[in-house]
N, CA, C and O atoms as a GROMACS GRO file, in nm:
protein
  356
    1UNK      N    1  13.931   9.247  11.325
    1UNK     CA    2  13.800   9.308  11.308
    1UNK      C    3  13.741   9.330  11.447
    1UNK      O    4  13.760   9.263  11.548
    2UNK      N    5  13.660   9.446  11.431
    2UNK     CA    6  13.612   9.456  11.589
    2UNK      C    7  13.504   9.453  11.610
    2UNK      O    8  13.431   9.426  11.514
    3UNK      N    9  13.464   9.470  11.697
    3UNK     CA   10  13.295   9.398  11.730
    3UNK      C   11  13.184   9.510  11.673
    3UNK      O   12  13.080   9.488  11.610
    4UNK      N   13  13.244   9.650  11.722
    4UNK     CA   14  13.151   9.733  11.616
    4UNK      C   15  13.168   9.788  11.470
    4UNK      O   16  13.111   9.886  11.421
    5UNK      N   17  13.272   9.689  11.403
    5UNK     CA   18  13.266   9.653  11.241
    5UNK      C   19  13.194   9.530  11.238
    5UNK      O   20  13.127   9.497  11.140
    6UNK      N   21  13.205   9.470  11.328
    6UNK     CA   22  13.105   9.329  11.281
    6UNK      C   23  12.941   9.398  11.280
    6UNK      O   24  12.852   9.385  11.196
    7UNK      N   25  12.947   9.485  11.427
    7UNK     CA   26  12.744   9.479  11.410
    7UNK      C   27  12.717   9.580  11.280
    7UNK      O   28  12.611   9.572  11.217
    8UNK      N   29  12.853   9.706  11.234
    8UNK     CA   30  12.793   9.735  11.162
    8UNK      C   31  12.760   9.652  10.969
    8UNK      O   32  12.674   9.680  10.886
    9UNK      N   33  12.842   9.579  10.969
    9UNK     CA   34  12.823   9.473  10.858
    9UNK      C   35  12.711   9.372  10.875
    9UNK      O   36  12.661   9.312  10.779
   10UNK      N   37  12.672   9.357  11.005
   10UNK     CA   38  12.530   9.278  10.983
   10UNK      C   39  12.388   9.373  11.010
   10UNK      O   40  12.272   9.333  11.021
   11UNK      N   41  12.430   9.486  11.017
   11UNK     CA   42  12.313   9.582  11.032
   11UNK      C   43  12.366   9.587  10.928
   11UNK      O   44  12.396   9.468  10.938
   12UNK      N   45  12.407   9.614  10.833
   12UNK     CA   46  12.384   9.672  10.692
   12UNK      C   47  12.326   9.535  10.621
   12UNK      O   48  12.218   9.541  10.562
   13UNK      N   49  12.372   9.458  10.626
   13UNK     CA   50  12.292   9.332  10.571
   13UNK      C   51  12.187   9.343  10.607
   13UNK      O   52  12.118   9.399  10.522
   14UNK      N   53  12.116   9.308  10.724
   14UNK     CA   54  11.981   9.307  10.752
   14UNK      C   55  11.880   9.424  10.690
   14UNK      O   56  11.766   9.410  10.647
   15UNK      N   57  11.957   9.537  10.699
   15UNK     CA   58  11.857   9.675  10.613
   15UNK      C   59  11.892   9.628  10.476
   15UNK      O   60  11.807   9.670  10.398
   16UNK      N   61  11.992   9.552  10.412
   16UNK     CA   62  12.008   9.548  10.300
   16UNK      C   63  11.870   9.460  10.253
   16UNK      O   64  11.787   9.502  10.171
   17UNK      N   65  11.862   9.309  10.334
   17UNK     CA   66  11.793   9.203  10.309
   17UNK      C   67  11.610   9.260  10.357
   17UNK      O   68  11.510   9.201  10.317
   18UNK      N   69  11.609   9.356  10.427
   18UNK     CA   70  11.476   9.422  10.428
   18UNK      C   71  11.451   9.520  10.321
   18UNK      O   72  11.332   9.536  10.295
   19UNK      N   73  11.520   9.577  10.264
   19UNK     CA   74  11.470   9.702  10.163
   19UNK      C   75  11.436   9.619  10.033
   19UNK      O   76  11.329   9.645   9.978
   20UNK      N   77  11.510   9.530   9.984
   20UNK     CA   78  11.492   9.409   9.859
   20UNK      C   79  11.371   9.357   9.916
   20UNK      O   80  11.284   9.371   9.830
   21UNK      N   81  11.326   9.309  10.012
   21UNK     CA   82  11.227   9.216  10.028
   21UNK      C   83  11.110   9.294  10.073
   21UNK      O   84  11.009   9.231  10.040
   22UNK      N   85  11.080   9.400  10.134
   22UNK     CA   86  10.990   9.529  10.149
   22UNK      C   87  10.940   9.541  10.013
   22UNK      O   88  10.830   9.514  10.061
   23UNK      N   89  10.908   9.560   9.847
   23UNK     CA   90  10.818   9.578   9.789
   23UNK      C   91  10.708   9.450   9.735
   23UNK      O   92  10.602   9.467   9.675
   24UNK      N   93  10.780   9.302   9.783
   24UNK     CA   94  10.718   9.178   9.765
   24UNK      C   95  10.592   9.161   9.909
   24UNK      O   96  10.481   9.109   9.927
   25UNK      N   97  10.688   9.236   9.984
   25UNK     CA   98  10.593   9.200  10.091
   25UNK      C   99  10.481   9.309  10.113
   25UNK      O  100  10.373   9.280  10.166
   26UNK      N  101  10.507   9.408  10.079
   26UNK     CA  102  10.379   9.513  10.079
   26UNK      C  103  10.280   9.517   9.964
   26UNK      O  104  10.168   9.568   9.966
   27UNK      N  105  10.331   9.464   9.877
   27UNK     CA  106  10.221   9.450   9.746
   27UNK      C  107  10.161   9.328   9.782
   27UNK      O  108  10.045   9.320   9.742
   28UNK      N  109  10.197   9.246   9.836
   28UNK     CA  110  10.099   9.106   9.844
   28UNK      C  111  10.029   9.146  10.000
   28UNK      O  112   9.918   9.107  10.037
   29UNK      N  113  10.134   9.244  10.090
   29UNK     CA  114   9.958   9.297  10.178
   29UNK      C  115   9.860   9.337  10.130
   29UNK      O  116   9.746   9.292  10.139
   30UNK      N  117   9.915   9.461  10.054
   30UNK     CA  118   9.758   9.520   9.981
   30UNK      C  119   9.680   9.466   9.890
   30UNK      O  120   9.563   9.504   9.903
   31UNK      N  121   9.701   9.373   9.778
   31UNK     CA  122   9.636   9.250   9.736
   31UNK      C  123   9.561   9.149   9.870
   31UNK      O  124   9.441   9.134   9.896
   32UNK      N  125   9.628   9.118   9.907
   32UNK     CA  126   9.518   9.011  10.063
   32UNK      C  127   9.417   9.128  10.119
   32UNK      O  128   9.298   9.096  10.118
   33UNK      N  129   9.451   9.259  10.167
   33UNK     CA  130   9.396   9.322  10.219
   33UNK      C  131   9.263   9.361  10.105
   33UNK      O  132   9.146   9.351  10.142
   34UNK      N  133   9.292   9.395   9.998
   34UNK     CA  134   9.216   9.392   9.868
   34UNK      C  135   9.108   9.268   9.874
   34UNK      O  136   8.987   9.278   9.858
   35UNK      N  137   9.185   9.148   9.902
   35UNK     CA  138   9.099   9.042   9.843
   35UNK      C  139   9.004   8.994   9.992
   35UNK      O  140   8.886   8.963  10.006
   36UNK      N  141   9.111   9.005  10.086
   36UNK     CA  142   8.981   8.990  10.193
   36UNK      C  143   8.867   9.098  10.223
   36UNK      O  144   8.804   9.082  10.328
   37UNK      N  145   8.838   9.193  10.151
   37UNK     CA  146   8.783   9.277  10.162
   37UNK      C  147   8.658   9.258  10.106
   37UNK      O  148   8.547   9.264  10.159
   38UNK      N  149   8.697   9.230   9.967
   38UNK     CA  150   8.630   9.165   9.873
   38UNK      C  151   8.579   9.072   9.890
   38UNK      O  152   8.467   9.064   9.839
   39UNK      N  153   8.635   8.944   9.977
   39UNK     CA  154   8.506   8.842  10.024
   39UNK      C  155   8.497   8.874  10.149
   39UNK      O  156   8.529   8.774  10.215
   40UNK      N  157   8.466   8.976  10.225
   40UNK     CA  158   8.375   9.013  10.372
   40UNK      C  159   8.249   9.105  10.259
   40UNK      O  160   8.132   9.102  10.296
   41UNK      N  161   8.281   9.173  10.140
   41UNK     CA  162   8.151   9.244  10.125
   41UNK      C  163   8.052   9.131  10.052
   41UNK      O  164   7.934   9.122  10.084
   42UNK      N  165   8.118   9.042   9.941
   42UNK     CA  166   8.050   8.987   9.909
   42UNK      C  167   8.024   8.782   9.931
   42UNK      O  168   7.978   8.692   9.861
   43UNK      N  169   8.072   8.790  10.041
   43UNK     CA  170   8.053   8.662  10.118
   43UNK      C  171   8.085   8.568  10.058
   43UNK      O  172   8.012   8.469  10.055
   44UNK      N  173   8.210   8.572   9.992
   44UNK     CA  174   8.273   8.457   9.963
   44UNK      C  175   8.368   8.406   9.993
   44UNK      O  176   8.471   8.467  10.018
   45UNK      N  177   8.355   8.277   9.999
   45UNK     CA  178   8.503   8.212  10.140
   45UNK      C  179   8.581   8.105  10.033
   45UNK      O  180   8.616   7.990  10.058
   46UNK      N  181   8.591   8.153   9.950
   46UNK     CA  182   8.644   8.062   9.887
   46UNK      C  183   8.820   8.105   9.921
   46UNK      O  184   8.860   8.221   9.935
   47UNK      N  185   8.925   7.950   9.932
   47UNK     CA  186   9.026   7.975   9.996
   47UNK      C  187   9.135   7.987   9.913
   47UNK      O  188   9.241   8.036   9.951
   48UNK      N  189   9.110   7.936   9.772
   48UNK     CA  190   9.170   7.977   9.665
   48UNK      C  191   9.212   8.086   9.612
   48UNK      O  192   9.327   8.099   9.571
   49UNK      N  193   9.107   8.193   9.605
   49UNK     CA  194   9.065   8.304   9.600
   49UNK      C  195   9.203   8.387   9.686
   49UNK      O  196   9.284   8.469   9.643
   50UNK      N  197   9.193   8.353   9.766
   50UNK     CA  198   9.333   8.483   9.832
   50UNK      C  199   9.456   8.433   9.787
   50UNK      O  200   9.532   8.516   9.736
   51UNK      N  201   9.494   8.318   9.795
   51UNK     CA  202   9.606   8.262   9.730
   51UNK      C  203   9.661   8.334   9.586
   51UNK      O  204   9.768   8.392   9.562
   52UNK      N  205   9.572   8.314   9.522
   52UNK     CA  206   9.575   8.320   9.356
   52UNK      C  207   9.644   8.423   9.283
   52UNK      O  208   9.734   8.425   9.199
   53UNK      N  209   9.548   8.539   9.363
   53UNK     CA  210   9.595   8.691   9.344
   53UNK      C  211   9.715   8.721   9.407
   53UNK      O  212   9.790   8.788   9.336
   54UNK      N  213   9.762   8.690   9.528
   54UNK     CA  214   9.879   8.751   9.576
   54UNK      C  215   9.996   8.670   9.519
   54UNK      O  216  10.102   8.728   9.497
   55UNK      N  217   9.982   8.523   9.491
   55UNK     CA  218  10.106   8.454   9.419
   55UNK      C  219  10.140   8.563   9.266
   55UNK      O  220  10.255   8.594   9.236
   56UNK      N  221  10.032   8.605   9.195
   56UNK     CA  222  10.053   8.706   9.090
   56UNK      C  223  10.086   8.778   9.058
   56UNK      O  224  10.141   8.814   8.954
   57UNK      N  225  10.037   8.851   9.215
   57UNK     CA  226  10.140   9.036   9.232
   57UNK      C  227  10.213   9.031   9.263
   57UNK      O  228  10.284   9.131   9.247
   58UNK      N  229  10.279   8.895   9.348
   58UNK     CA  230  10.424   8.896   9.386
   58UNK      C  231  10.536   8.844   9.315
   58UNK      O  232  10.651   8.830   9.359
   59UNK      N  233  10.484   8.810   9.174
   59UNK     CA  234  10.549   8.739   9.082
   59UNK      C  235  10.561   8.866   9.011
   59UNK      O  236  10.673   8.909   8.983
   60UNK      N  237  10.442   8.936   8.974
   60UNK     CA  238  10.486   9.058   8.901
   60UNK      C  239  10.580   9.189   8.960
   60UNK      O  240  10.642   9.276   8.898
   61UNK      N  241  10.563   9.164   9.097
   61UNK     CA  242  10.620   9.209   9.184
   61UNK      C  243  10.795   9.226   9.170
   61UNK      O  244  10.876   9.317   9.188
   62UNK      N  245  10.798   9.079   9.126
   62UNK     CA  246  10.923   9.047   9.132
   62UNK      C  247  11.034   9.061   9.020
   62UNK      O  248  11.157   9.060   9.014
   63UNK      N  249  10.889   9.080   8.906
   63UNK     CA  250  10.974   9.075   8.747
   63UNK      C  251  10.976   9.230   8.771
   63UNK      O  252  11.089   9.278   8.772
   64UNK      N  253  10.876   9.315   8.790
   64UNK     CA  254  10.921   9.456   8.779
   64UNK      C  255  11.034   9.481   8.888
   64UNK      O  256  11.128   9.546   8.843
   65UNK      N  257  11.047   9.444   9.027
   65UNK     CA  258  11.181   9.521   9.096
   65UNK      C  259  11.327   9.436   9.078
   65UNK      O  260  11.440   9.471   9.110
   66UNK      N  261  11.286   9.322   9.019
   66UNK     CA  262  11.394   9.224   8.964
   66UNK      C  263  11.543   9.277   8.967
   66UNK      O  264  11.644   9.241   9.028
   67UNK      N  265  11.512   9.395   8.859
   67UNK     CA  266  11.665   9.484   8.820
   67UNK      C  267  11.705   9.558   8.915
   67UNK      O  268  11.819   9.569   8.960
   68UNK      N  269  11.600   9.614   8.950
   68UNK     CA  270  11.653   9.731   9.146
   68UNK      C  271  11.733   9.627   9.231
   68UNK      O  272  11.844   9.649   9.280
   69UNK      N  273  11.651   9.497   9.242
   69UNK     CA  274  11.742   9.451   9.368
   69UNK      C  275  11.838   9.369   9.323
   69UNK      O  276  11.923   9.326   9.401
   70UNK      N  277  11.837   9.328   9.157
   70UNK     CA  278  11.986   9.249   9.134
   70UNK      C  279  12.067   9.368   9.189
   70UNK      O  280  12.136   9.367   9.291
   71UNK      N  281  12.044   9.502   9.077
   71UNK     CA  282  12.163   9.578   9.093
   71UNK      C  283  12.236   9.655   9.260
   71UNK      O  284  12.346   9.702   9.286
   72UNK      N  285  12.110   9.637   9.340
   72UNK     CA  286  12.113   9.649   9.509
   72UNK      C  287  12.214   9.537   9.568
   72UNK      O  288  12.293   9.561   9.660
   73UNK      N  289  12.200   9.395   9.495
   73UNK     CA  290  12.305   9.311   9.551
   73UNK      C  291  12.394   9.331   9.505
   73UNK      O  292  12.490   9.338   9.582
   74UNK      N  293  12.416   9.348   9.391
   74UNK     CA  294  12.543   9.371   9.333
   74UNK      C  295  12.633   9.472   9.406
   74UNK      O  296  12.753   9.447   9.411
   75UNK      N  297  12.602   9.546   9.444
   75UNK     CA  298  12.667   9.718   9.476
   75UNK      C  299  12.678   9.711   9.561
   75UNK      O  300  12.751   9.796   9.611
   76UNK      N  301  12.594   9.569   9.688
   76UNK     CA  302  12.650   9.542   9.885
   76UNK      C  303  12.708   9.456   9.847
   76UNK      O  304  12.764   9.412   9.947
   77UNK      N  305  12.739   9.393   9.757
   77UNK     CA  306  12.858   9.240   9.751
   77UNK      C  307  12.965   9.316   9.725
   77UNK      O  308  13.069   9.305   9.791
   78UNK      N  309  12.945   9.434   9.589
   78UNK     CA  310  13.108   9.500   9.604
   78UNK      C  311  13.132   9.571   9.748
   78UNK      O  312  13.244   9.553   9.797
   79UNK      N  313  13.061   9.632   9.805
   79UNK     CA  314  13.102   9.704   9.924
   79UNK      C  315  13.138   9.632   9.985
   79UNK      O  316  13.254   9.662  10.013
   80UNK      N  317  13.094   9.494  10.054
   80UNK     CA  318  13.149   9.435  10.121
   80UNK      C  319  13.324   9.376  10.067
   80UNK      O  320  13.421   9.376  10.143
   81UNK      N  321  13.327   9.338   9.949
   81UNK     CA  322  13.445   9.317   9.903
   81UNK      C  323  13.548   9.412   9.900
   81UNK      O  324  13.658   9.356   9.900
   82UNK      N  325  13.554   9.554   9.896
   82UNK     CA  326  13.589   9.599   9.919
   82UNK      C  327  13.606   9.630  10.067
   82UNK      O  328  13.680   9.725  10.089
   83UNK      N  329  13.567   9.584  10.148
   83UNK     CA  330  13.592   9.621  10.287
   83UNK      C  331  13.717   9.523  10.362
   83UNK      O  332  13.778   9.538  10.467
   84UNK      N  333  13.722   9.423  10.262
   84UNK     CA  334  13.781   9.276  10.318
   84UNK      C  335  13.949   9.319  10.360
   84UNK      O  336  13.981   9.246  10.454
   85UNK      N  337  14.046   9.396  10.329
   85UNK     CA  338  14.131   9.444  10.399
   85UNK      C  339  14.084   9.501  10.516
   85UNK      O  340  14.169   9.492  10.605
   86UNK      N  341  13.954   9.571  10.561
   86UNK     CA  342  13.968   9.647  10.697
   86UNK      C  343  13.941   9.548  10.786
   86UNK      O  344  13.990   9.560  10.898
   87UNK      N  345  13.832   9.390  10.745
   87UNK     CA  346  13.867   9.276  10.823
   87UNK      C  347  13.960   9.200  10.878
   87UNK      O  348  13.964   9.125  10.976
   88UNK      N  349  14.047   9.240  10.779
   88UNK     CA  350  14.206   9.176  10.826
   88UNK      C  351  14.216   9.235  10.985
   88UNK      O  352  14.200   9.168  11.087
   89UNK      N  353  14.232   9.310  10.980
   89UNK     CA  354  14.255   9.415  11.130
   89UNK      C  355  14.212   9.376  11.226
   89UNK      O  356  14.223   9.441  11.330
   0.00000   0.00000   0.00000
């Protein structure tokens, strides 16, 4: 295996492990961004309050893209398995 099959198998991992984890992490920005917004207009500091909501959207977050990114791992685990003869090399 050679060094630019290795970077390109961990650059594909890494875009793999960012595109799955990119809609958990942008829905619970815009929820915080939502909720801190919401207590700067109406002056509430309660610390619970930001927690609450984003553990929710990122749970729902997670049941709705659930099937996208099983089937996203699934389809880079075969690629990679399939690649495992050009590692031999």
């Amino acid at each position: 295996m050679s060094i630019g099959f290795a970077v390109l198998i961990m650059r594909s991992g890494i875009y793999q492990i960012l595109m799955m984890a990119a809609p958990m992490l942008l829905i619970g920005m815009v929820v915080g961004l939502v909720v801190s917004i919401f207590q700067a207009t109406t002056s509430i500091q309660e610390q619970t309050l930001t927690f609450v909501p984003k553990i929710a959207a990122i749970l729902g977050a997670v049941a709705a893209f659930g099937p996208w990114i099983l089937s996203s791992m699934v389809q880079f685990t075969t690629r990679i398995i399939m690649r495992i003869p050009d590692m031999a090399n």
